[in-house]
Backbone as a chain_set.jsonl record, in Angstrom:
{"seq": "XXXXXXXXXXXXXXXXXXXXXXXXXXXXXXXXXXXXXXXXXXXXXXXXXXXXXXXXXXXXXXXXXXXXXXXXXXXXXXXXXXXXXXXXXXXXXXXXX", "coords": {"N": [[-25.722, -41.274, -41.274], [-27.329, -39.859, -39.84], [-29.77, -39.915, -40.992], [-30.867, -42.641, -39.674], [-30.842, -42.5, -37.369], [-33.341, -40.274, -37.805], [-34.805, -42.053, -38.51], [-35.174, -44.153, -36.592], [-35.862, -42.52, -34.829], [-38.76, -41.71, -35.583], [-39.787, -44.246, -36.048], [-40.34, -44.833, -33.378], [-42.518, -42.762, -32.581], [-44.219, -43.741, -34.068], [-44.588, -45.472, -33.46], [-45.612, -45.066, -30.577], [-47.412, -43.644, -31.005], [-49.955, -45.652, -31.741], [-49.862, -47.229, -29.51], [-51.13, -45.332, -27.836], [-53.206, -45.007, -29.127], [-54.184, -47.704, -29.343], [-54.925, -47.813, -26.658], [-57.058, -45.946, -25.727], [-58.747, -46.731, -27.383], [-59.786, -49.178, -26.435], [-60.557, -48.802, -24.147], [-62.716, -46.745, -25.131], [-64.269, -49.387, -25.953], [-64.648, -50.864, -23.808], [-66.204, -49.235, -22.416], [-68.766, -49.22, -23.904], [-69.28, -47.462, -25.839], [-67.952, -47.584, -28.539], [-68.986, -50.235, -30.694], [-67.475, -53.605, -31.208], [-68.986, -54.712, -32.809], [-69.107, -53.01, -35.117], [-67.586, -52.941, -38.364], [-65.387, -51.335, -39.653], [-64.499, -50.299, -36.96], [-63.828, -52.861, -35.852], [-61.997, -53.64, -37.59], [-59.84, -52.189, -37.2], [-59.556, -52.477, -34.036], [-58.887, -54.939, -33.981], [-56.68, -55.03, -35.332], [-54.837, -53.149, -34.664], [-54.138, -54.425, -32.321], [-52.585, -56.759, -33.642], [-49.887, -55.651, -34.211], [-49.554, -54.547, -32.026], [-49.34, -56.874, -30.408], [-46.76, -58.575, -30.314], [-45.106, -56.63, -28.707], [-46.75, -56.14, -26.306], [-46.689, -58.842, -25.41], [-44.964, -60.479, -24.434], [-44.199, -58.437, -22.035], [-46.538, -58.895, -20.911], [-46.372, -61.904, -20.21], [-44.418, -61.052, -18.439], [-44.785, -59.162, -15.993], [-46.992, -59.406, -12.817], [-50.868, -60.744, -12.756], [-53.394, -58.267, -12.404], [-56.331, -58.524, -11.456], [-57.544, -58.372, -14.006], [-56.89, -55.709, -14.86], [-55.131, -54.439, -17.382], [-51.486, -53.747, -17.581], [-49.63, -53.408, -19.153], [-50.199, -51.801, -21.697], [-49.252, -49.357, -20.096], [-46.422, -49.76, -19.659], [-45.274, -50.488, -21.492], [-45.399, -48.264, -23.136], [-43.497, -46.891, -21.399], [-41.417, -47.932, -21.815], [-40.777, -46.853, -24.368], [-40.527, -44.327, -24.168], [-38.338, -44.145, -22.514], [-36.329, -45.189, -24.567], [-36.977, -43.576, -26.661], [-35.372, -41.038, -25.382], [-33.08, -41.786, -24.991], [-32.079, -42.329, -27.255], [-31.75, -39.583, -27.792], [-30.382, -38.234, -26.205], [-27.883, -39.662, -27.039], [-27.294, -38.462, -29.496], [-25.15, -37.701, -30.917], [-23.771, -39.732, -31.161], [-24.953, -41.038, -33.889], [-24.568, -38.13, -35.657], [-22.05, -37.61, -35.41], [-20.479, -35.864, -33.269]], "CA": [[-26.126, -41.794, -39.98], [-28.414, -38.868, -39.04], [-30.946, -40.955, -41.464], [-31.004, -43.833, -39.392], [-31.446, -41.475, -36.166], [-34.583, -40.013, -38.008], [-35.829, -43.301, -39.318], [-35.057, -44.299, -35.23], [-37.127, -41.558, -33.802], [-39.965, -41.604, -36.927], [-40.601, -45.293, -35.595], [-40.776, -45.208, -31.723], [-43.087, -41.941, -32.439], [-45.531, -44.116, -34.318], [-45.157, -46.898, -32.126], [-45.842, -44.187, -29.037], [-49.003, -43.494, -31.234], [-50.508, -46.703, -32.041], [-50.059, -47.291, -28.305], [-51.887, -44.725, -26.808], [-54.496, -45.45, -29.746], [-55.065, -49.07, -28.907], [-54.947, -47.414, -25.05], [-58.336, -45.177, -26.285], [-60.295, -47.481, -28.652], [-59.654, -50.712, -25.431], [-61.122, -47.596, -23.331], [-64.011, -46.844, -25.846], [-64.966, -50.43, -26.218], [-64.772, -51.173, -22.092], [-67.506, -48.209, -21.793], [-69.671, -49.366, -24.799], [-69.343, -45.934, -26.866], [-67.999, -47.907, -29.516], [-69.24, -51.863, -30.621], [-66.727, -54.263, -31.836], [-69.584, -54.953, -33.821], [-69.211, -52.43, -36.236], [-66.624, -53.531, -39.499], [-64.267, -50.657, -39.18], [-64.027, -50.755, -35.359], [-63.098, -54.476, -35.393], [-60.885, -53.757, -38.31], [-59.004, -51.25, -36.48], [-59.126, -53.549, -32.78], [-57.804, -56.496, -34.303], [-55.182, -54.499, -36.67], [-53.676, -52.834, -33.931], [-54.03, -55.709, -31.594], [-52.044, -57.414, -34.069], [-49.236, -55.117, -34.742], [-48.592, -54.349, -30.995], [-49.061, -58.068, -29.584], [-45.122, -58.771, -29.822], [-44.464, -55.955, -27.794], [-47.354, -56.312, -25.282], [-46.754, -60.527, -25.128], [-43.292, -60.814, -23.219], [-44.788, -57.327, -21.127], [-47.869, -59.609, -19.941], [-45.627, -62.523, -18.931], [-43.376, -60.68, -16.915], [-45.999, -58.386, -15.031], [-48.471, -59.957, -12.651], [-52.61, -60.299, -12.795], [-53.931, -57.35, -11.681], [-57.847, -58.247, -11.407], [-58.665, -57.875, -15.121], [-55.984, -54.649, -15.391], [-53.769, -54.702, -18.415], [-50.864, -52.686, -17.783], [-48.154, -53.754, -20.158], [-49.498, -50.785, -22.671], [-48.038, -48.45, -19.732], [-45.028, -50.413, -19.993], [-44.95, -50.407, -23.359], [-44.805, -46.534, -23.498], [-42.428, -45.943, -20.579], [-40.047, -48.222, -22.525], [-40.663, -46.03, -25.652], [-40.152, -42.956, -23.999], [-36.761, -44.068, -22.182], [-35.739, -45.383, -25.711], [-36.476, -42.157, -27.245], [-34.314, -39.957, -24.638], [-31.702, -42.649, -25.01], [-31.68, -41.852, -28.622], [-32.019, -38.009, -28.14], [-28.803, -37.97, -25.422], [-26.517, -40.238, -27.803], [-27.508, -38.391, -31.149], [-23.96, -37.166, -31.416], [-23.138, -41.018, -31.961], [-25.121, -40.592, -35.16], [-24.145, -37.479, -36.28], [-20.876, -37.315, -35.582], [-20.037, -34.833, -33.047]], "C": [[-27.302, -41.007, -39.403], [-29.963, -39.209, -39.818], [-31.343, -41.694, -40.575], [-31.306, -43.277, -38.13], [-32.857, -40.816, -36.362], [-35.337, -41.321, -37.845], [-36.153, -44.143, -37.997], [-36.911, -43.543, -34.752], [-38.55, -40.906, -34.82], [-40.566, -43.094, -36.208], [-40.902, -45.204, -34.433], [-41.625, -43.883, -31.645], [-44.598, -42.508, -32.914], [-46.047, -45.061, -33.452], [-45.401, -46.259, -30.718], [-48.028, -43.961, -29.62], [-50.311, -44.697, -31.394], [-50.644, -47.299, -30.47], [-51.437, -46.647, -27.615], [-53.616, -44.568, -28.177], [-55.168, -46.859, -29.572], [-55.547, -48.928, -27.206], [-56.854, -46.883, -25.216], [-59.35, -46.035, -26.929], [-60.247, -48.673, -27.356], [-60.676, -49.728, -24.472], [-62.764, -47.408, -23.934], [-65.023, -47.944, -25.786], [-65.549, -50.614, -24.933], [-65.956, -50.523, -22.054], [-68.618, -48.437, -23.122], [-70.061, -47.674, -25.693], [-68.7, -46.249, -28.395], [-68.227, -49.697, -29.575], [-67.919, -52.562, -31.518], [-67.561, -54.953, -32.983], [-69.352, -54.797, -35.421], [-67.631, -53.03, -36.912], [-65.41, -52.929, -39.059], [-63.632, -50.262, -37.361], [-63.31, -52.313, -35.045], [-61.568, -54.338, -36.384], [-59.622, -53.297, -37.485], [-58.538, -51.79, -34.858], [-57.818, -54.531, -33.085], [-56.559, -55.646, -35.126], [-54.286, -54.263, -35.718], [-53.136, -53.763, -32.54], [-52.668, -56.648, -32.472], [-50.541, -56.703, -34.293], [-48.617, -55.229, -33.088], [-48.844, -55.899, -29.813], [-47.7, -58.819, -29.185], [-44.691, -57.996, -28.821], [-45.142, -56.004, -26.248], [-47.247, -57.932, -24.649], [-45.76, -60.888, -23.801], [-43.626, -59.636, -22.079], [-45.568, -58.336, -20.414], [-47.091, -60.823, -19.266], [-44.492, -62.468, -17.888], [-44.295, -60.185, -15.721], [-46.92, -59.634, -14.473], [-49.579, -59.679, -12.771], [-52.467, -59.219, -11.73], [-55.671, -57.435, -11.57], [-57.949, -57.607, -12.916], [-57.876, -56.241, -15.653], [-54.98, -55.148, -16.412], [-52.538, -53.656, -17.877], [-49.763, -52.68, -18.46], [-48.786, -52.774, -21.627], [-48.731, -49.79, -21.931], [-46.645, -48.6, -19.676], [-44.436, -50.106, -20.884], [-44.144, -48.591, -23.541], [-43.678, -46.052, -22.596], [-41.323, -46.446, -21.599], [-39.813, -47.539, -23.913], [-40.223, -44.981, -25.009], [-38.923, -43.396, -23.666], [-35.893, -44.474, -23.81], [-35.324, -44.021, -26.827], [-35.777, -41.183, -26.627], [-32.891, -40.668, -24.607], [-31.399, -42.434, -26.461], [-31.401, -40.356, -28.397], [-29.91, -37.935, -27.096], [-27.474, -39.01, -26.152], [-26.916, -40.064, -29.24], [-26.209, -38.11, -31.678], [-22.94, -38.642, -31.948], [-23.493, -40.987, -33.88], [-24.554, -39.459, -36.1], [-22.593, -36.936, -36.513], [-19.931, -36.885, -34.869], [-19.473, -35.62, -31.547]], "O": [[-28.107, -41.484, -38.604], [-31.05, -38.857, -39.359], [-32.558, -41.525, -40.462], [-32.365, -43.759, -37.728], [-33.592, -40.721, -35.378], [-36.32, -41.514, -37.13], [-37.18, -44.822, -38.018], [-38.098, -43.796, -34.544], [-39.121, -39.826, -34.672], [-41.739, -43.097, -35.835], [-42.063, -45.579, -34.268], [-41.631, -43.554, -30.459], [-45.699, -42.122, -32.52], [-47.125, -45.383, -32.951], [-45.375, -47.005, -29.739], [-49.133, -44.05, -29.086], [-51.486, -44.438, -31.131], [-51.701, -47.897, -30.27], [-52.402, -47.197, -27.085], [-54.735, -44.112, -27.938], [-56.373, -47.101, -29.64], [-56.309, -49.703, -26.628], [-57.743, -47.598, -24.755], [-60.577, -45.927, -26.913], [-61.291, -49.281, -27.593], [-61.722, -50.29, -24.146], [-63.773, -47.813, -23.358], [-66.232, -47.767, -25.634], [-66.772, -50.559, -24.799], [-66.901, -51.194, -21.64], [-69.414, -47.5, -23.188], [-71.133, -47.124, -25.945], [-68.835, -45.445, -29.318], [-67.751, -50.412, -28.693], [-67.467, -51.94, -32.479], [-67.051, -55.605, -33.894], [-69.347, -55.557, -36.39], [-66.72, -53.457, -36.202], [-64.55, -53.482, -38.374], [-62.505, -50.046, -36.916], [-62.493, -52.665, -34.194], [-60.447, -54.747, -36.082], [-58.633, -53.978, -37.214], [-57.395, -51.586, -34.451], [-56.657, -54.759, -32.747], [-55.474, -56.195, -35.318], [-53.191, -54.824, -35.661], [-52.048, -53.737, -31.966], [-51.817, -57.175, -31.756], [-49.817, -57.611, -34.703], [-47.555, -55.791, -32.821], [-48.538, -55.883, -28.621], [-47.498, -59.459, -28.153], [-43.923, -58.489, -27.995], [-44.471, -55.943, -25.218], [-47.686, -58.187, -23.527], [-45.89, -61.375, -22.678], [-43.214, -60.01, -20.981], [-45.216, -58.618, -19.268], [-47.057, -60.909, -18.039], [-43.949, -63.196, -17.058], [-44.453, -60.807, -14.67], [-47.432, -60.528, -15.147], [-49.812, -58.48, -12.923], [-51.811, -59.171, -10.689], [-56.277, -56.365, -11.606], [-58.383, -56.463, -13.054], [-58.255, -55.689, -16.687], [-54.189, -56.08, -16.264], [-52.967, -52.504, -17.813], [-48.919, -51.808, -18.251], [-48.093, -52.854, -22.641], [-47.773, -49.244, -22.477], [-45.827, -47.68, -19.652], [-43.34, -49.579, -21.08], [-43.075, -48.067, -23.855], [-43.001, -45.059, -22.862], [-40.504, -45.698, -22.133], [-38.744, -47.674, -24.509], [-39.15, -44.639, -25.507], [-38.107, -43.095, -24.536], [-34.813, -43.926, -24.029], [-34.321, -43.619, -27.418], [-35.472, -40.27, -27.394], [-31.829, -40.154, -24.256], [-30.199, -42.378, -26.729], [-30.507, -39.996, -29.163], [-28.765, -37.662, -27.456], [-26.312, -39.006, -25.746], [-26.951, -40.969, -30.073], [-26.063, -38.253, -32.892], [-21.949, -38.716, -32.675], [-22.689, -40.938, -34.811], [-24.11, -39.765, -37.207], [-22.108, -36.194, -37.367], [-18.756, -37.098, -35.169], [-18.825, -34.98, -30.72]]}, "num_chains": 1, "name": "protein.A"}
């Protein structure tokens, strides 16, 4: 069980990262310091665009417009972080104790 608790808190660590990396490159693009032009910049937009659009989709139609603000990646991450302290305070389900 203490597998499945890693393999837990191994995913909502990447999915915390891929967050606050599509948070940075949406940031980059906004201020023209990087072009969606370039190959590997679009690759990398659209990739992670694509990976975290399930989680940001049902976020955007709950939340209202904010004028052109996204904020369903801060969403995104609070609900990762409470997920990961909700794993960390019931690890003893996993392991045993």
């Amino acid at each position: 069980m203490g597998m499945i608790y890693d393999a837990l808190m191994l995913f909502l660590q990447v999915l915390k990262f891929f967050i606050i990396a599509h948070f940075i490159l949406s940031w980059l693009i906004s201020f023209q310091v990087l072009n969606i032009r370039q190959p590997i910049v679009s690759q990398i937009w659209f990739g992670l665009g694509r990976i975290l659009e399930p989680i940001y989709g049902p976020i955007r139609r709950i939340l209202p417009t904010f004028s052109g603000i996204d904020l369903s990646p801060m969403v995104a991450i609070f609900a990762v972080i409470i997920l990961e302290r909700a794993l960390m305070r019931n690890a003893g389900f996993f392991f045993g104790y």
